[in-house]
VOMAR-450414 format. One record per residue: residue in three letters; x, y, z of N, C-alpha, C in turn; residue number from 1. Coordinates in pm, 1 decimal, always signed. Example, Ala and Ser with C-alpha at 12.3 -4.5 7.8 and 13.67 -1.06 7.14 Angstrom:
VOMAR-450414
ATOM res      n.x      n.y      n.z     ca.x     ca.y     ca.z      c.x      c.y      c.z   n
ATOM Ala  +1319.0   -569.0   +780.0  +1230.0   -450.0   +780.0  +1320.0   -330.0   +780.0   1
ATOM Ser  +1285.0   -225.0   +708.0  +1367.0   -106.0   +714.0  +1290.0     +3.0   +787.0   2
END
This chain:
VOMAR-450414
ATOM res      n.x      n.y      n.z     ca.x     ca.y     ca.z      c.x      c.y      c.z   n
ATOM Unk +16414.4   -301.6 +21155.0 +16401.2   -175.2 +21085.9 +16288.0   -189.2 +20985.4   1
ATOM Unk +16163.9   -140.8 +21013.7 +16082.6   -112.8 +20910.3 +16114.4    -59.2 +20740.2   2
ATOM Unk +16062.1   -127.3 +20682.7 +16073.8    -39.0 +20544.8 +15994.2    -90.9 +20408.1   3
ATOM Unk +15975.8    -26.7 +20347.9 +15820.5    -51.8 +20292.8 +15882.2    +22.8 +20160.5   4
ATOM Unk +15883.3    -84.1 +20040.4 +15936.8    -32.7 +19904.5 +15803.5    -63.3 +19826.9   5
ATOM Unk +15816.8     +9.1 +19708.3 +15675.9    +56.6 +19620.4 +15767.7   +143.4 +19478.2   6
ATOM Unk +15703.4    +90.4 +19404.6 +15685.8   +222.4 +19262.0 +15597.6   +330.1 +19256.9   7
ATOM Unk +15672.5   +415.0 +19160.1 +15569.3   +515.6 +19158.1 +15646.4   +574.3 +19001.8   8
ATOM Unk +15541.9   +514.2 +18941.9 +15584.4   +519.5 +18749.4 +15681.0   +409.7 +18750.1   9
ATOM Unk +15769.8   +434.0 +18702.9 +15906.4   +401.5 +18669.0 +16011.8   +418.6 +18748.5  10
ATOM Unk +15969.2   +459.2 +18855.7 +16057.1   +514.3 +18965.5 +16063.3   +418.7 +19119.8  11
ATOM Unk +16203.8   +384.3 +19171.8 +16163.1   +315.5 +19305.3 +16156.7   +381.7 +19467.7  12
ATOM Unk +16069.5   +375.8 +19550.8 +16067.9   +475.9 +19654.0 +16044.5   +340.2 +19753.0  13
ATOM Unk +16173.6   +386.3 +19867.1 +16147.4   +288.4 +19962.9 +16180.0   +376.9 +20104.0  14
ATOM Unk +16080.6   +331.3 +20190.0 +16045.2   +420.0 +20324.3 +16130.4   +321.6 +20442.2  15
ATOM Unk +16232.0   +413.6 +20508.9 +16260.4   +332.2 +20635.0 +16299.3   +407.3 +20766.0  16
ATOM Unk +16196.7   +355.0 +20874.8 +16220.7   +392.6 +20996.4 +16298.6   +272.6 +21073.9  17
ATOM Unk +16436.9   +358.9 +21163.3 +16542.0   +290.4 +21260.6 +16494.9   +290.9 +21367.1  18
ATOM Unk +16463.2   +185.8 +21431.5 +16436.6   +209.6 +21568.9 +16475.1   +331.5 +21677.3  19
ATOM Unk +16612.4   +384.7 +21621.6 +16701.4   +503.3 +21657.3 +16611.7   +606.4 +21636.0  20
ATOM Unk +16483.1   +635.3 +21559.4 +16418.9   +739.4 +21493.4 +16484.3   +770.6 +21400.8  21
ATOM Unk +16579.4   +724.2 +21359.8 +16593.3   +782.4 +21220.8 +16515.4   +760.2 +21075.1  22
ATOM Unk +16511.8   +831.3 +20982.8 +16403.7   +788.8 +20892.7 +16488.2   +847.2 +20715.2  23
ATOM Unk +16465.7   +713.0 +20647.1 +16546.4   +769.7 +20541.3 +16407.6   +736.8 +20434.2  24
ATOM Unk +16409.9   +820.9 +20322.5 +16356.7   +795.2 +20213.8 +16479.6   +759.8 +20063.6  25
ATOM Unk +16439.6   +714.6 +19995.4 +16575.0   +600.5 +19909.7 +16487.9   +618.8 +19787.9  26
ATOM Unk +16522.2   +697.3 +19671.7 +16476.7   +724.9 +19547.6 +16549.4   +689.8 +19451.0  27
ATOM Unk +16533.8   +550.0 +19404.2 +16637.6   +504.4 +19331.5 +16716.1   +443.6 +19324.5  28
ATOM Unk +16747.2   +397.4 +19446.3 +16872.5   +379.8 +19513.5 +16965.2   +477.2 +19560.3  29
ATOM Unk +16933.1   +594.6 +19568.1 +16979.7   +684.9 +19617.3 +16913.4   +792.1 +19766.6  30
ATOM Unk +16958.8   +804.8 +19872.3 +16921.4   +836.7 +20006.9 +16875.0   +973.5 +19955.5  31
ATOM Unk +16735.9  +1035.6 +19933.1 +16704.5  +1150.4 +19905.6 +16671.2  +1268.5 +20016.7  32
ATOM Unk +16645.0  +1210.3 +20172.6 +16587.9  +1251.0 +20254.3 +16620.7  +1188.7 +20376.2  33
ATOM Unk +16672.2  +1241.2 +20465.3 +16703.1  +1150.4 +20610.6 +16684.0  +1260.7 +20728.0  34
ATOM Unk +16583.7  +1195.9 +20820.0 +16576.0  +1249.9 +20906.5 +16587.6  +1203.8 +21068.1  35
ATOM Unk +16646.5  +1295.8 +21200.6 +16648.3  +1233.7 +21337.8 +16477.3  +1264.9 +21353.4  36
ATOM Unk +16415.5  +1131.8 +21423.1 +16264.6  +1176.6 +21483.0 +16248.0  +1120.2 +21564.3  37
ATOM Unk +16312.3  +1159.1 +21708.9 +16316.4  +1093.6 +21829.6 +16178.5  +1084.2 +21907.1  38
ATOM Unk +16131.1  +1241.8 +21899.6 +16067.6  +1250.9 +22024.7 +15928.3  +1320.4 +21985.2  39
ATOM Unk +15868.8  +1291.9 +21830.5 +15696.0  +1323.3 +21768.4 +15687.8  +1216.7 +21688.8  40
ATOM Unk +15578.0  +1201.4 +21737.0 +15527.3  +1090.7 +21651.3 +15470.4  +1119.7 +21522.4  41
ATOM Unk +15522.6  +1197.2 +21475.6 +15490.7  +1245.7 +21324.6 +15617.3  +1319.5 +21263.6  42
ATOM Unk +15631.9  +1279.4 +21091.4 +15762.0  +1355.8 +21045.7 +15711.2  +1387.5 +20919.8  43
ATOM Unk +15717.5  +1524.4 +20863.0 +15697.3  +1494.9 +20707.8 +15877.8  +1564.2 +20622.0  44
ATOM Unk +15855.1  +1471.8 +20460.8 +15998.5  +1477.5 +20441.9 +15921.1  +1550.3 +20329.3  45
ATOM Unk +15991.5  +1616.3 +20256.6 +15961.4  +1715.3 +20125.3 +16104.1  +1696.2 +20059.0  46
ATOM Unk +16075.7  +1650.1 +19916.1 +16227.0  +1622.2 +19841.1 +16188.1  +1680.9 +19651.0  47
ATOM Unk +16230.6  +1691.8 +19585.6 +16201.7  +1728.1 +19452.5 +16341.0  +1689.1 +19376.1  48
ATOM Unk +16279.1  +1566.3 +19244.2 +16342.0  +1542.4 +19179.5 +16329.1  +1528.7 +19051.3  49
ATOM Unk +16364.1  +1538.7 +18930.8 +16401.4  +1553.5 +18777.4 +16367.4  +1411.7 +18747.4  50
ATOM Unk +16238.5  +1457.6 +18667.4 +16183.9  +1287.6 +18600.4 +16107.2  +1306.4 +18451.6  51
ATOM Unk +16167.7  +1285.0 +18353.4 +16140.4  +1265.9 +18270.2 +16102.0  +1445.5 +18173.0  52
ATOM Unk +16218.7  +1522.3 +18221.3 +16205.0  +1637.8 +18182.2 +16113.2  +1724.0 +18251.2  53
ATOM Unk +16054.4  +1676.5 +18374.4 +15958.0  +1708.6 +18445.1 +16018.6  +1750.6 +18592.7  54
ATOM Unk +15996.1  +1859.2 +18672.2 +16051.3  +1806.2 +18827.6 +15903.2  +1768.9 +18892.9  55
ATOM Unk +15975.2  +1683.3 +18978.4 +15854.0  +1624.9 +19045.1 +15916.7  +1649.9 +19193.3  56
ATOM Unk +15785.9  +1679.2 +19267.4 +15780.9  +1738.0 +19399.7 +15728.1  +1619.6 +19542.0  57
ATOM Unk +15751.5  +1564.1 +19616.1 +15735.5  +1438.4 +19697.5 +15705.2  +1538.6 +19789.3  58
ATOM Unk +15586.3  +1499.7 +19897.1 +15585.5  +1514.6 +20026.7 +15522.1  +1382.1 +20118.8  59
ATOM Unk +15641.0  +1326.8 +20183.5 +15634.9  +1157.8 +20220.1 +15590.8  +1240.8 +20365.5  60
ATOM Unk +15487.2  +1194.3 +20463.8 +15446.8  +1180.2 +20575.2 +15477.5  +1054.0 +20684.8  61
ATOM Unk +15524.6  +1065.5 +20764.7 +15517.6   +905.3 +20901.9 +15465.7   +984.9 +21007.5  62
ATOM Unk +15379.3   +850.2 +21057.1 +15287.4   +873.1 +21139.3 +15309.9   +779.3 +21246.3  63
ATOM Unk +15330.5   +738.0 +21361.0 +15356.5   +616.8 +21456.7 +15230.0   +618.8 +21538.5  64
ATOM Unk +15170.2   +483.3 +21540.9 +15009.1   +463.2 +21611.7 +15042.4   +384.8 +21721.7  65
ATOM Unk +14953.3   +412.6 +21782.1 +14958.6   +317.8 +21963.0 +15000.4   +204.0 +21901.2  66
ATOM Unk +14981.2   +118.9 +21816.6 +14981.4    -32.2 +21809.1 +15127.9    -65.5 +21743.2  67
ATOM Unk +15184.5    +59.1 +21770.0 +15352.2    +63.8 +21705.8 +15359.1    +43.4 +21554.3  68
ATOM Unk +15267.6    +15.6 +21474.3 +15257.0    +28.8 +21330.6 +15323.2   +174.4 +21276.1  69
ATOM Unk +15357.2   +192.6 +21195.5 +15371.7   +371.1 +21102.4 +15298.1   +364.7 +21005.7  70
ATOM Unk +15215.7   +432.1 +21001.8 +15159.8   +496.2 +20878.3 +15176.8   +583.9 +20771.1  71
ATOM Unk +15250.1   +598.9 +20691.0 +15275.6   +664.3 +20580.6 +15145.7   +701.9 +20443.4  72
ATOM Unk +15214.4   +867.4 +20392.4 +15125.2   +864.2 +20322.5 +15185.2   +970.9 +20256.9  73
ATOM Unk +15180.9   +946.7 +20020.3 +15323.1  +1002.4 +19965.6 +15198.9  +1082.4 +19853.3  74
ATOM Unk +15280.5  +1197.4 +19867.3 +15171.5  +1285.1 +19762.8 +15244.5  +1321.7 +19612.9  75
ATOM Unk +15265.2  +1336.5 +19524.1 +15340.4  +1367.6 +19412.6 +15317.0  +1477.5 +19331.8  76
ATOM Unk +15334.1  +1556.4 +19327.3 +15291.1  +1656.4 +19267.2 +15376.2  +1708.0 +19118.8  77
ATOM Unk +15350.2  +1738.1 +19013.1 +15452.6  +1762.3 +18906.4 +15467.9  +1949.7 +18868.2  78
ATOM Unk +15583.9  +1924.5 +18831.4 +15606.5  +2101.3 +18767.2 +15613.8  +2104.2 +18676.1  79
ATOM Unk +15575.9  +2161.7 +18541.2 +15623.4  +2129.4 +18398.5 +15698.7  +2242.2 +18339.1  80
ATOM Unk +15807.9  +2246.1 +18264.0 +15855.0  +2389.4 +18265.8 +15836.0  +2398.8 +18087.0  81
ATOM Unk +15784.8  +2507.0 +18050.6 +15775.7  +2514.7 +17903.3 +15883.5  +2618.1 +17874.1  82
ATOM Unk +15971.1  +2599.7 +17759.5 +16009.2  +2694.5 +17715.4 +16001.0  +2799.4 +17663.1  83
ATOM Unk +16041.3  +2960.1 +17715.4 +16000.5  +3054.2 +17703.5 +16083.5  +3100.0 +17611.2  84
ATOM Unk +16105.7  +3124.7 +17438.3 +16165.6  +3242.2 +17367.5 +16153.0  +3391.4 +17331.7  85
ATOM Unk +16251.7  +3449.4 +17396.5 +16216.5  +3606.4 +17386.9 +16343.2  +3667.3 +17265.5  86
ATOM Unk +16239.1  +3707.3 +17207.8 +16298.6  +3780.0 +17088.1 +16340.3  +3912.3 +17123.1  87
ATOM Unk +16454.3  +3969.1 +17089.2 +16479.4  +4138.4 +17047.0 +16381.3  +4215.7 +17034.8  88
ATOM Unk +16360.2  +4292.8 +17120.6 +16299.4  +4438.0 +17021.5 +16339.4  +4505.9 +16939.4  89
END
């Protein structure tokens, strides 16, 4: 079973493809994303999670090449939410 762990900040992200095609992404230690990918050789996972008062937005890509390697590739994107106070008229 392939799987390929990495940081990203303070945060742990680990990628794994099952020979079964199944494909989990693991944020934390926690399974954020699981997918069946039997029959394309390409999957993308999209997950959004709460980091540091911030949500942060993941879009993890797998790619499978003739030489049976996967290629992955993780984009991060942030949301920032400011607080809005509305007064009475």
């Amino acid at each position: 079973m392939p799987k390929t762990s990495f940081s990203v900040g303070e945060h742990e992200l680990e990628l794994i493809c099952e020979s079964s095609g199944k494909e989990y992404i693991i944020y934390d230690n926690q399974i954020i994303s699981e997918q069946q990918n039997s029959l394309t050789l390409s999957s993308i996972h999209n997950f959004e999670v709460s980091e540091s008062a911030e949500v942060a937005n993941y879009s993890v890509s797998f790619k499978s090449t003739i030489s049976g390697l996967i290629k992955y590739n993780v984009k991060k994107y942030y949301f920032r939410f400011n607080k809005i106070q509305c007064e009475p008229e």
